[in-house]
Structure formats: structure tokens, C-alpha cells
VMD Tcl script that draws the C-alpha trace (Angstrom):
set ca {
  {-108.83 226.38 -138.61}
  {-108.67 225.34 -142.44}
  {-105.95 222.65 -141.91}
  {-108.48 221.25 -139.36}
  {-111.37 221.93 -141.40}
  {-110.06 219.51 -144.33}
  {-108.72 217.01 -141.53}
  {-112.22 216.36 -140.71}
  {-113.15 216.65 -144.70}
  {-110.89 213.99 -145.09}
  {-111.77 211.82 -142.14}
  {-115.73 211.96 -142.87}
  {-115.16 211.17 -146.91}
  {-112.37 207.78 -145.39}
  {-115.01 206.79 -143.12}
  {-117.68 206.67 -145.47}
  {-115.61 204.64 -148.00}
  {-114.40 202.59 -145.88}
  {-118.12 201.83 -144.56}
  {-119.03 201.79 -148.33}
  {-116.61 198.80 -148.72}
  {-117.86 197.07 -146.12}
  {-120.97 196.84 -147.23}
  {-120.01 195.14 -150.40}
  {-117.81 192.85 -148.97}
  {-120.28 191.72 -146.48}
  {-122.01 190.72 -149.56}
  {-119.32 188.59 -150.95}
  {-118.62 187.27 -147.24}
  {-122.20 186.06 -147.44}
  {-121.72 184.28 -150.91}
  {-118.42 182.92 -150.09}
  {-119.80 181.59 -146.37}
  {-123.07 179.87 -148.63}
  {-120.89 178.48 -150.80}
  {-118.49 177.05 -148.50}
  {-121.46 175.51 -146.96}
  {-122.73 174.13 -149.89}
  {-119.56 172.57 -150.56}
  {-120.14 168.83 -149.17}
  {-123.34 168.60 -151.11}
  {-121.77 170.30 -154.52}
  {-118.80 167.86 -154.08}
  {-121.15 164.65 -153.66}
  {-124.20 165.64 -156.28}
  {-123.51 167.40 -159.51}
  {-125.39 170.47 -159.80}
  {-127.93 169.33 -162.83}
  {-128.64 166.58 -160.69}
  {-129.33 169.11 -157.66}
  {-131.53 171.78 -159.86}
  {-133.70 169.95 -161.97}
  {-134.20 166.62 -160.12}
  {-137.59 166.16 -158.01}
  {-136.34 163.72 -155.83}
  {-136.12 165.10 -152.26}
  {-135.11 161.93 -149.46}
  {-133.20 163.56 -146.62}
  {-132.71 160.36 -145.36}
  {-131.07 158.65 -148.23}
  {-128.79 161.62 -149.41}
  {-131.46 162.43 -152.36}
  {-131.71 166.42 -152.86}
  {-133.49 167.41 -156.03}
  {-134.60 171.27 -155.58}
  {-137.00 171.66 -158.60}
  {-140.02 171.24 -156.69}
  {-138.71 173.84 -154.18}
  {-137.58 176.07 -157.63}
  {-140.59 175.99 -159.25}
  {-142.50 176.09 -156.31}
  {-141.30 179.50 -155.48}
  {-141.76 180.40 -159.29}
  {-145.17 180.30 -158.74}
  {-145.59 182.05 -156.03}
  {-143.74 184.65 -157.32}
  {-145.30 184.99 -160.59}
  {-148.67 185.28 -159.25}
  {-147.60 187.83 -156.62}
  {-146.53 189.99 -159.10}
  {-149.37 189.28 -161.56}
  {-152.23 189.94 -158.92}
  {-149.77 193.32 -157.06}
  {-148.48 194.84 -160.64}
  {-152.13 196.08 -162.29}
  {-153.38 196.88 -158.67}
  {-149.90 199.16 -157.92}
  {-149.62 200.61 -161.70}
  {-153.54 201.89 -161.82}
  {-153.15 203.00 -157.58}
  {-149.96 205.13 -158.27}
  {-151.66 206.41 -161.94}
  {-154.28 207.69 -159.71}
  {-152.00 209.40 -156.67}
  {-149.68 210.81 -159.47}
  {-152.37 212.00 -161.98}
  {-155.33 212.20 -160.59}
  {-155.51 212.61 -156.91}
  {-155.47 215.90 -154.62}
  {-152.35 216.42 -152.14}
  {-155.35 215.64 -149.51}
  {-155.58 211.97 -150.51}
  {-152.14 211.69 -151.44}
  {-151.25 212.98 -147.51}
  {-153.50 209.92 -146.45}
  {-152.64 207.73 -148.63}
  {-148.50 207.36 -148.33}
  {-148.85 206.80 -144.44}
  {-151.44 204.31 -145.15}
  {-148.89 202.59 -147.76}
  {-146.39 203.25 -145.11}
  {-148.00 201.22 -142.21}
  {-148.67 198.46 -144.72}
  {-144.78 198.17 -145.29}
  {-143.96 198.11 -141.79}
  {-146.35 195.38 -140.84}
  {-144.50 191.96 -139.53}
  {-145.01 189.43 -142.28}
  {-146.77 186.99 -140.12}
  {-149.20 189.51 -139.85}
  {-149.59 189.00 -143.59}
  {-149.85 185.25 -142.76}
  {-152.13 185.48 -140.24}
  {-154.68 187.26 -142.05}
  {-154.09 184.70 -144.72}
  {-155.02 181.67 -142.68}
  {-158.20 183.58 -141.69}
  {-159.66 184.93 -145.02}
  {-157.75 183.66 -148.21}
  {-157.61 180.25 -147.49}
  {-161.11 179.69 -146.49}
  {-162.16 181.78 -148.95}
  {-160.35 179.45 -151.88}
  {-161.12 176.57 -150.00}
  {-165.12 176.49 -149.68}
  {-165.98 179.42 -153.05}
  {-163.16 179.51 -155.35}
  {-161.91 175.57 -155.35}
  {-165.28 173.91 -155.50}
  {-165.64 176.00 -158.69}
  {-162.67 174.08 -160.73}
  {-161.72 170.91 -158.24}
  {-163.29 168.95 -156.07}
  {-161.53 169.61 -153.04}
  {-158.81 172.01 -151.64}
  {-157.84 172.62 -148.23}
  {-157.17 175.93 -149.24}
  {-153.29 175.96 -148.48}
  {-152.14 176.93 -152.28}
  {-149.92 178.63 -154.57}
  {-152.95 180.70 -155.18}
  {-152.77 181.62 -151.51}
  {-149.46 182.28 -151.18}
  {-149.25 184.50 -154.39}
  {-151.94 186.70 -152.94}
  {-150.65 186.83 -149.63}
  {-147.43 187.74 -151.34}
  {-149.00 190.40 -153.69}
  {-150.65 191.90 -151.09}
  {-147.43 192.55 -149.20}
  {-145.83 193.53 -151.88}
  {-147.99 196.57 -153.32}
  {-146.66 199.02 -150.81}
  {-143.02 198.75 -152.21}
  {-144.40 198.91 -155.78}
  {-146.59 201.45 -155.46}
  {-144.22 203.67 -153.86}
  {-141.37 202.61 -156.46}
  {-143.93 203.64 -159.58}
  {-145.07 206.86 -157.80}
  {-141.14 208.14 -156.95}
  {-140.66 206.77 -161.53}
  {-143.84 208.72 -162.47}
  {-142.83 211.94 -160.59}
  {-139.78 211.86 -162.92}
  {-141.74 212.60 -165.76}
  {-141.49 217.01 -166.32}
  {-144.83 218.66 -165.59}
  {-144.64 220.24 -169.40}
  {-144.67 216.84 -171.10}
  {-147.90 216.09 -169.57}
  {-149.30 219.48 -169.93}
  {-148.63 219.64 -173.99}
  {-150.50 216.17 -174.10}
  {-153.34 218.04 -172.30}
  {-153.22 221.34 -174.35}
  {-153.36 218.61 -177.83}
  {-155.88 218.02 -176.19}
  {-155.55 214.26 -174.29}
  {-157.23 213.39 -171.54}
  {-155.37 212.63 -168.11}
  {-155.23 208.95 -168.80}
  {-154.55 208.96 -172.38}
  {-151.84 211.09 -171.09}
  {-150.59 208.75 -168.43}
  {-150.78 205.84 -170.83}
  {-148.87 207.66 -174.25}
  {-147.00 209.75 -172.31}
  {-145.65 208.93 -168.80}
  {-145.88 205.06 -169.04}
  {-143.72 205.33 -172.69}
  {-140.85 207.61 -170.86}
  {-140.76 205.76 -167.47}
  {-140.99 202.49 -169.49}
  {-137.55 201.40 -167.91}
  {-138.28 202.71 -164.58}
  {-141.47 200.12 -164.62}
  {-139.32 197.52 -165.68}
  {-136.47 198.21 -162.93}
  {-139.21 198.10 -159.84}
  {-140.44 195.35 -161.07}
  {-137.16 193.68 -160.95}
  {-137.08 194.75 -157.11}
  {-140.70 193.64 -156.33}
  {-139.60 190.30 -157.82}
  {-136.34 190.05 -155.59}
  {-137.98 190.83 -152.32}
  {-141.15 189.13 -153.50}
  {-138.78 185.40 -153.52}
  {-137.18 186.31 -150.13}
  {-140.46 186.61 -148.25}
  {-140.59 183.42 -145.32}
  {-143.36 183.35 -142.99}
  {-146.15 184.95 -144.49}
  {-145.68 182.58 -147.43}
  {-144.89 179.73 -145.29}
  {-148.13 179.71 -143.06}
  {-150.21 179.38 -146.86}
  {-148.39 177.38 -148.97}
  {-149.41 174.03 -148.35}
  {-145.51 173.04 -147.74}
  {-146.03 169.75 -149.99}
  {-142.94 168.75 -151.91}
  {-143.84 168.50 -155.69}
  {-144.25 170.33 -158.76}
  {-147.70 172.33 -158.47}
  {-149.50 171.89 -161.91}
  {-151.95 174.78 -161.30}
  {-152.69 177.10 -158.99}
  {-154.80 175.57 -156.98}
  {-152.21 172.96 -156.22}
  {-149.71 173.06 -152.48}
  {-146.50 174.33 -153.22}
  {-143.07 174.79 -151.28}
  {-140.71 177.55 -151.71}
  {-137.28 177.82 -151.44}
  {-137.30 180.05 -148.35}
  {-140.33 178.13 -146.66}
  {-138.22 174.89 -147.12}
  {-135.14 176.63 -145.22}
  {-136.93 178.18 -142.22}
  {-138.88 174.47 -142.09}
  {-136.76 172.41 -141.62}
  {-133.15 174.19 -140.28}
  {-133.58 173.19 -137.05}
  {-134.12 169.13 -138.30}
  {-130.55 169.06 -140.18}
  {-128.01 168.17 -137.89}
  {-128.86 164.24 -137.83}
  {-128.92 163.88 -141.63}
  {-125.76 163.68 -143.73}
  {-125.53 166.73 -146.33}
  {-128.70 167.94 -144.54}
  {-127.28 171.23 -143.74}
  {-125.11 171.71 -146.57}
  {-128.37 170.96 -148.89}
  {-130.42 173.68 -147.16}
  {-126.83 176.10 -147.57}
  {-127.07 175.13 -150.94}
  {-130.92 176.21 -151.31}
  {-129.83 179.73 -149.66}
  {-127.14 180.20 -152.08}
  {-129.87 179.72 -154.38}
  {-131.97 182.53 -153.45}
  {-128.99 184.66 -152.76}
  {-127.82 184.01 -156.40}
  {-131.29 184.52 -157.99}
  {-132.04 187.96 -156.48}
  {-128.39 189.48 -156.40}
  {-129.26 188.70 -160.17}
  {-132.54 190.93 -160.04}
  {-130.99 193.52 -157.92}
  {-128.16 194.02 -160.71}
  {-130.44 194.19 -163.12}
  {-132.65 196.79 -161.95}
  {-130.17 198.80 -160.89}
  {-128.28 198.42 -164.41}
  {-132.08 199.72 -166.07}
  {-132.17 202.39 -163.67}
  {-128.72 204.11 -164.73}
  {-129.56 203.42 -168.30}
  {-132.93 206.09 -167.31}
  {-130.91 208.34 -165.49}
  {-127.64 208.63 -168.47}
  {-131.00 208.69 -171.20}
  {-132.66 211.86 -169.22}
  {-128.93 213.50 -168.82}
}
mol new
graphics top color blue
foreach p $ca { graphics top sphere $p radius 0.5 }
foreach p [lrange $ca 0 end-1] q [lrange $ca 1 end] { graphics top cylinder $p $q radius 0.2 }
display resetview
């Protein structure tokens, strides 16, 4: 019975490794498929020419991504600019301040918002944000906007956003030992003194790290941006401007390649972007997050 105990030991801990394998060469199956994609349009364009030019004709073999790269830029940096103070002060509260009552609420509420289809998201974009920027926020700085903006998209964006972060900064703040924040209360601080000096300084890299994740799903996101953005290829100059992110421009126009020399490999090419940028992100929070764990051990 104990030879057949470890048998299965063994069996369960080579099946798990093995499927832990797997999952990280599925990763570098994915990179190396992109790439190989990419190939015809790396071979013919040099890749300065394909990052930072703005010139974007299909048609005549012209594929210059930066209004595509910056485009998605901007969405991203206003998603996380409009989610980040709306997630930090909503977790504060569940962590600090809030009964187990609310908190019981509150996570399945946070919960159902996660779960929601993204063109849900855009839907409820199309209805509320863009009118709403179109006919009382535009008017106020320009002198017309349909509506379909950066601005938009960012919020749109944020909004789907805040679940993740708000459950990432709530699971970083529960890290913090109860006695650290009850000798700030006994000197005596007051709860959000003590959330500021105390358990925003020692989960300062735990911040940081979901962040980093909010930022890498944030560029991913397709359809909910997609149905806001304006889809107008150039370099928005505010945020009131149309924009077109990488991952709008792929689900756009896949289906269109197959007539167009270097079509396909271009849009392969624009996913190996993406991939690239938040394998990046993903590294780096996870690096920031074992640097927290090794500093509390």
C-alpha cells in the first residue's frame, strides 16, 4: 500500500509538471507562431520604419503602426488614470473602514462586474458616455465631437477595469499585520492617516505590481474599446480626439486581409506587438511581487 501510495505521489507531482511546462511553452508557441507571421512584413519594412511611421496604405504596402501605438497609449493611460484613485480610495474603504456586512455585498458586486461580456461595457458606452461627451463635455473645449474618443474609450476601459484593481489592492492591503495598524492607532493616528503612512508605505510595491497587471489587461481589451474609439487612423492630440488601438485595428479589419499583400502579416505583426508589450508588464509585476514577498520573509 506505500509502494502504491508514492506511485500515485509520483504520478500526480509528473503530471502537474508536465502540465506546468505546457503552459509556458504554449506561450513561446504563441510568440514563435506571431513572429513567423510577421515575417514577410519584417523582411520587406525595417522595424523603425514599421513603429514610428504614421503612414498606414494597405493598398500600397505602407504600414506605419504609431498611430495604432499611441493610440492605444492613450487609452490606456486614461483608463488607468480615471480606475486607479477610484480603486485605491474603494479598497481603503473595504479594508479600513467598512463592516464585514458591506464588504459581503460588496465583493459579489465587484464580482459580477468582472464577469460581465465586454460588449456589455461597450454597449453602455454608446448609450451614456458618448452622448454625454458629445453634447456637455465637448461643446465645453471644441466645437464639435461626435463623441467617439479616447476620452470614451479610457472611461469605458477604466470602468472595466476597477473590479480587477480593486480586488488586487484589497488581497495587497490585507497583507499588511493587524499590529502595524493598531500601534499607528494607539500613537494615536487616525484610520486614514494610518492607511496613508502606514499600509500604502509597506504595500508600496504591491500597488505598483497591480498596476502593472491593470495596465496589461487594460491594452488587451477589444470590443468594448472598439465600439468608442472613433477607429480613425492618426495620432490623437488630446483627448477629445478619435483614436485606434492596436487591438481594435486587429479585430477590424482581420477578416479584410487576404486580398492585400503583407496585409495579414502586418496585422501578425501588430499582435506580436501587444503580445510583446504586456508579456513585458506581466514580468514585471510579477518580478515586484517576489521582491514583497523575499522583503516580508
Amino acid at each position: 500500500m506505500q509502494k502504491l501510495r508514492i506511485i500515485k505521489d509520483r504520478v500526480a507531482q509528473g503530471t502537474m509538471f508536465s502540465l506546468t511546462i505546457l503552459s509556458i511553452l504554449l506561450v513561446a508557441i504563441i510568440a514563435i507562431g506571431l513572429y513567423l507571421k510577421s515575417a514577410p512584413v519584417l523582411d520587406d519594412k525595417s522595424l523603425w520604419t514599421l513603429l514610428f511611421s504614421s503612414e498606414w496604405r494597405p493598398m500600397k504596402g505602407e504600414f506605419g503602426f504609431l498611430p495604432f501605438i499611441m493610440g492605444t497609449i492613450w487609452v490606456t493611460i486614461l483608463a488607468i488614470l480615471f480606475s486607479l484613485p477610484i480603486s485605491l480610495l474603494t479598497a481603503v474603504y473595504l479594508t479600513e473602514y467598512s463592516k464585514p456586512i458591506v464588504r459581503k455585498f460588496v465583493f459579489p458586486a465587484l464580482d459580477i462586474l468582472a464577469a460581465l461580456p465586454s460588449v456589455v461595457y461597450g454597449v453602455w458606452g454608446v448609450l451614456v458616455i458618448v452622448p454625454w461627451i458629445s453634447q456637455h463635455l465637448a461643446p465645453l473645449f471644441v466645437d464639435f465631437s461626435t463623441g467617439y474618443t479616447a476620452l470614451a474609450a479610457g472611461i469605458v476601459l477604466g470602468v472595466m477595469v476597477i473590479p480587477l484593481m480593486v480586488s488586487l489592492f484589497v488581497e495587497v492591503f490585507t497583507t499588511v499585520p493587524v499590529e502595524l495598524r493598531q500601534a499607528s492607532l494607539a500613537l494615536g493616528a487616525t484610520r486614514w492617516q494610518t492607511a496613508i503612512r502606514v499600509v500604502f508605505r509597506k504595500t508600496l510595491p504591491g500597488i505598483i505590481a497591480s498596476v502593472v497587471l491593470a495596465v496589461s489587461r487594460a491594452m488587451g481589451e477589444t470590443i468594448a474599446v472598439l465600439m468608442v474609439c472613433g477607429c480613425v487612423i492618426h495620432i490623437p492630440e488630446s483627448v477629445l480626439d478619435a483614436c485606434y488601438p492596436i487591438p481594435a485595428l486587429i479585430a477590424n479589419n482581420y477578416g479584410e486581409m487576404l486580398s492585400m499583400p503583407f496585409y495579414e502579416s502586418a496585422l501578425m505583426f501588430a499582435a506580436l506587438i501587444l503580445f510583446v508589450v504586456v508579456l513585458i508588464f506581466n514580468l514585471l509585476s510579477r518580478i515586484i511581487l517576489y521582491r514583497l514577498e523575499k522583503t516580508e520573509k
